[in-house]
N, C-alpha and C positions, 0 to 999 in steps of 0.2 A: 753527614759531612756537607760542608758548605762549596760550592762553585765559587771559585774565588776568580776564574777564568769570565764566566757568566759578568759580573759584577764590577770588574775592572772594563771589559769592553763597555760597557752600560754608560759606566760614567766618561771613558775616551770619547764616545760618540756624543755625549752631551756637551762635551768639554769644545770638541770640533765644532759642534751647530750652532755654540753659543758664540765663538769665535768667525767661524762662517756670517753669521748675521752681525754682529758686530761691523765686520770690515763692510759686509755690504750698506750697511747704515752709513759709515765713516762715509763710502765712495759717496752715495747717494746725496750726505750733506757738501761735498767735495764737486759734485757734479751740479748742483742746484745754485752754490756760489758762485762757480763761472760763468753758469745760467745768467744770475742775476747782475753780474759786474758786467757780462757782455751786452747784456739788455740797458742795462743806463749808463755804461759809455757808447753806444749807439745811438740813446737819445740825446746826452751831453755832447754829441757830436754835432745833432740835429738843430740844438736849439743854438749853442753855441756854433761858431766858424772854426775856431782854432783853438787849442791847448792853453793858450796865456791867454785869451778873453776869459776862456773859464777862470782861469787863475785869478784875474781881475775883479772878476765876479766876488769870488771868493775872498779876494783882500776887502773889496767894496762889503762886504756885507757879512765882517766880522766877527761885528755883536750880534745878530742875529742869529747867527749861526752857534755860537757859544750859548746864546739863552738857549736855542733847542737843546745841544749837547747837555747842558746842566739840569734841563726835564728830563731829559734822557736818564741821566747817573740820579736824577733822584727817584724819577722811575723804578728803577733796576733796585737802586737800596732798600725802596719801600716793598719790594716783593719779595727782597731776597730776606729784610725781617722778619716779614710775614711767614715767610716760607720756614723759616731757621725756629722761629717758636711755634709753628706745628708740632717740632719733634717732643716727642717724650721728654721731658725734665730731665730723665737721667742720663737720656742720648746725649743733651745739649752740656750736662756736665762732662761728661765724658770727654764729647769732639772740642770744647771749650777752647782749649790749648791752640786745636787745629783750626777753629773757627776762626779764631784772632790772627793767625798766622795772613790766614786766605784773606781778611778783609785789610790788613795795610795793607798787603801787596797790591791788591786791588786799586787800594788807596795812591797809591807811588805811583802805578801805573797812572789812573789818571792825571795825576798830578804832572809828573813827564810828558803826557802826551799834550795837557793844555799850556804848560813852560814851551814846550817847542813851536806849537802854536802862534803863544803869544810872540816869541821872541822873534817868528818868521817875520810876523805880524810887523815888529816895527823895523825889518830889515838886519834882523840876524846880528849877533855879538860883532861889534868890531874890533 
């Protein structure tokens, strides 16, 4: 006869640690962001004087800032090909559906974020 007691505990406590470490992961990237947004709006404080020079800054140096972003998202796409034809051939038939899903949305998103951008850019819809 089989412990059926034995074998559900087993997996509960697996099910808990995995969960356990998960949240701890979460906080840890959770606590590292703040980390890091408190550390360069303290230097952006530093180099800059005030809130709207920064902001000037940033209207002043548009395009540049859009070329890095656009290395950026070609970055990110060229790894994330890379990465997507790793999988097994049959994996990638499979999640295929879901692949396509994830990359417009991706797609929108940026899209969204460089329309709003732009549109700040030349002083917002009137």
């Amino acid at each position: 006869m089989i412990d059926t007691r034995r074998s559900s505990n087993a997996s509960n406590s697996s099910v808990v640690r995995r969960t356990g470490r998960a949240i701890l992961i979460a906080l840890a990237v959770l606590l590292a962001n703040t980390a890091v947004a408190v550390l360069l709006s303290s230097v952006l404080m530093r180099v800059f004087d005030s809130a709207e020079q920064w902001q000037a800054w940033r209207t002043d140096n548009y395009w540049l800032l859009l070329c890095w972003r656009l290395m950026l998202y070609m970055a990110m796409a060229y790894a994330w090909l890379k990465l997507k034809y790793r999988l097994p051939q049959s994996e990638r038939t499979k999640q295929r559906r879901g692949f396509f899903k994830i990359e417009v949305m991706v797609v929108i998103l940026v899209l969204m974020v460089e329309v709003s951008k732009a549109v700040s850019q030349v002083g917002g819809i009137q």
